[in-house]
C-alpha positions as MATLAB code, in Angstrom:
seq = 'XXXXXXXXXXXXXXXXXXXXXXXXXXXXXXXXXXXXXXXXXXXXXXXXXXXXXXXXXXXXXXXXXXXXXXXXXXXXXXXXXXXXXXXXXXXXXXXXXXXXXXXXXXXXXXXXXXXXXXXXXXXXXXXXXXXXXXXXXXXXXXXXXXXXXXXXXXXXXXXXXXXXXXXXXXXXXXXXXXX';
ca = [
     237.845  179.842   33.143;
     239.606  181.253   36.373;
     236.220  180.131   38.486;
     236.541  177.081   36.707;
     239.544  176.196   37.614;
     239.211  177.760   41.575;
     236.415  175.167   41.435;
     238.568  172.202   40.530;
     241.056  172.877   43.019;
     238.839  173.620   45.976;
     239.479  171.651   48.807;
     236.703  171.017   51.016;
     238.597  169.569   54.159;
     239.791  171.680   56.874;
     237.448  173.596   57.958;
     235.567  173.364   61.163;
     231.963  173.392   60.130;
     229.696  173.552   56.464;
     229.469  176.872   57.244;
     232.256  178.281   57.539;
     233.535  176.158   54.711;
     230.617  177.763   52.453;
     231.823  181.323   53.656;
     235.444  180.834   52.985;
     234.217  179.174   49.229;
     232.632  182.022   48.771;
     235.025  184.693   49.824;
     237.590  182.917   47.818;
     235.129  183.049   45.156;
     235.007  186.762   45.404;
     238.509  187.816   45.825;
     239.699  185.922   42.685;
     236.847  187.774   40.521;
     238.071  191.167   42.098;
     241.861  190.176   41.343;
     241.252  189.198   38.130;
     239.311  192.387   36.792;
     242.555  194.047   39.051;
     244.677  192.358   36.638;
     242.898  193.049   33.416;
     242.823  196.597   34.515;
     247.117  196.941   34.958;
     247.898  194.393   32.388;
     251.092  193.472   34.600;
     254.388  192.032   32.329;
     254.600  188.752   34.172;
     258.416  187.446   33.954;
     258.134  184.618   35.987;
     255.305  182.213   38.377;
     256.804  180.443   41.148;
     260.264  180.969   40.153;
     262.776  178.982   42.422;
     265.794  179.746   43.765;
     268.916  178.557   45.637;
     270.974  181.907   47.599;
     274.133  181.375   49.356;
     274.697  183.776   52.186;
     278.108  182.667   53.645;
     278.047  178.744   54.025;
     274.376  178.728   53.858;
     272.523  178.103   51.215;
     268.876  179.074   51.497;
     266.131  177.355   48.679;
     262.835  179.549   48.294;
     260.094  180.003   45.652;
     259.189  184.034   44.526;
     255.128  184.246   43.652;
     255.118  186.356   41.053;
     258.305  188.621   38.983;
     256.969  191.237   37.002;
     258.778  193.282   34.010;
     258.647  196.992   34.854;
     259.809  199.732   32.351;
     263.220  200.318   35.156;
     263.292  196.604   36.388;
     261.391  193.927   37.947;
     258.604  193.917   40.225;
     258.398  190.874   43.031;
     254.946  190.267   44.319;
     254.101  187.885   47.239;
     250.528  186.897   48.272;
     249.715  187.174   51.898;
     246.323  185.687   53.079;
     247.104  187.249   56.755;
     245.816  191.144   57.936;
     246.851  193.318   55.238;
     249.157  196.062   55.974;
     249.943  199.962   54.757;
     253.034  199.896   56.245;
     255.925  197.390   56.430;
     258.635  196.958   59.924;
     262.231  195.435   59.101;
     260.947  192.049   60.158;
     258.172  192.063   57.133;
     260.588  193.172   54.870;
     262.977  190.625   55.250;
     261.446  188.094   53.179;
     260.924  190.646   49.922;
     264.664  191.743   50.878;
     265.550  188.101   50.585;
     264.265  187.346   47.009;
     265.517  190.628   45.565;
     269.104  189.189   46.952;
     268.118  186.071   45.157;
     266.843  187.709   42.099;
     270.622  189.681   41.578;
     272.433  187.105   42.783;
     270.831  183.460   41.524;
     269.436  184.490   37.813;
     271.306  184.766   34.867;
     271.191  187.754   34.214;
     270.404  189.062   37.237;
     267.450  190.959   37.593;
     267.370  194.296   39.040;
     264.565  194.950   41.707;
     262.753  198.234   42.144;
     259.650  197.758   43.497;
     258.996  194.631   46.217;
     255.075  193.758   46.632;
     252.942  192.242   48.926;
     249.624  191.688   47.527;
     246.691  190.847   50.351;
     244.206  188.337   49.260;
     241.763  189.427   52.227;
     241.011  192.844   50.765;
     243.224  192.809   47.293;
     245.133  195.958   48.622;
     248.991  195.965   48.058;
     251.773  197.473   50.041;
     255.030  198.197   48.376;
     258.767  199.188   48.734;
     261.903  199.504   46.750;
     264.497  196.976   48.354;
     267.982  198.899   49.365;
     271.770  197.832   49.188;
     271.664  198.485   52.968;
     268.808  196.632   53.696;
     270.351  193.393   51.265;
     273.464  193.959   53.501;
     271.525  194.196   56.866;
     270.207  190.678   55.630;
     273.172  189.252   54.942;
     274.635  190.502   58.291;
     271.962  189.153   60.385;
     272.008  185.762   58.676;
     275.364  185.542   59.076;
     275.004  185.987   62.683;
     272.414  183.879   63.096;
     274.760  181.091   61.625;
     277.436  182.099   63.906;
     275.702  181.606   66.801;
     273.987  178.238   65.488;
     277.404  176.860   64.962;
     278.646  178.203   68.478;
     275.548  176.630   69.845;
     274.447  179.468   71.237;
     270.818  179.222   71.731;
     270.344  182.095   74.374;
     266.303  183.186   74.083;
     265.245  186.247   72.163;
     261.751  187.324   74.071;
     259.483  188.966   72.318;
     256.156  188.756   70.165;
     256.863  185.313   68.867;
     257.136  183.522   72.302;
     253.703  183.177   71.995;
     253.987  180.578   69.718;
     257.294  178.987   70.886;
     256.591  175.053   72.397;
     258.858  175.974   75.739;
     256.976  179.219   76.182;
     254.820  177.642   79.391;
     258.880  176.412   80.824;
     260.627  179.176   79.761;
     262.247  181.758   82.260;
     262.351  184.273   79.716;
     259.165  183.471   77.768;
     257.157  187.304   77.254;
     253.703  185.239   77.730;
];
């Protein structure tokens, strides 16, 4: 039934040739038959699919959607997909979005749920990395968005080189642009 319906909601535009099409059919093919004997295997307590939210941070509010909350025996379990390079270890600025919805999950559900493990599931390989989502790193969040406000308001839009200038539109004008 799962092929089935992986069929019916193929989408055969976008790629740039038949055969890479074909190839990425096929890999998607073979991922969701590996994830689904992954699944039958754990049995995971699914809480909630594609549960939405609305967290305010300040005078923010930020809307989101979680993937996937699981019931563990001590909590809940958030689990994000990623389709990009998997990962066996997480930096602050791959966190942040798993720190986000466990801030959502406390603060936006009634009741609130209590996180204790924060997953991101790979699709390219089906491997999983993990974490358990602290106070200080919900606070850290909150902090930085905060900031970030501040200085939207102030319109204070001084550059922030780094990694992602490589996919900034001014990167070719910009006096501070890293590429």
């Amino acid at each position: 039934r799962l092929l089935e319906l992986y069929e019916s909601a193929w989408i055969d535009e976008w790629y740039p040739d038949a055969e890479t099409r074909v190839e990425y059919h096929q890999k998607g093919k073979d991922t969701m038959s590996e994830y689904y004997h992954i699944l039958t295997e754990t049995k995971p307590k699914i809480a909630f699919i594609e549960k939405d939210f609305t967290l305010k941070i300040g005078d923010i509010s930020t809307k989101g959607r979680i993937d996937r909350i699981d019931k563990l025996d001590d909590g809940y379990e958030i689990v994000d997909y990623k389709t990009g390079k998997p990962k066996d270890k997480l930096s602050w600025p791959e966190r942040k979005q798993l720190v986000l919805y466990a801030l959502a999950c406390e603060r936006c559900f009634d009741p609130p749920l209590k996180i204790t493990k924060a997953t991101y599931h790979y699709l390219e390989d089906n491997s999983s990395v993990s974490f358990e989502p602290t106070d200080k790193e919900k606070q850290k969040l909150i902090d930085e968005v905060i900031k970030a406000v501040e200085k939207m308001q102030a319109s204070d839009f001084s550059p922030t080189p780094g990694f992602h200038c490589q996919y900034c539109d001014f990167k070719d004008i910009c006096e501070d642009s890293s590429f």
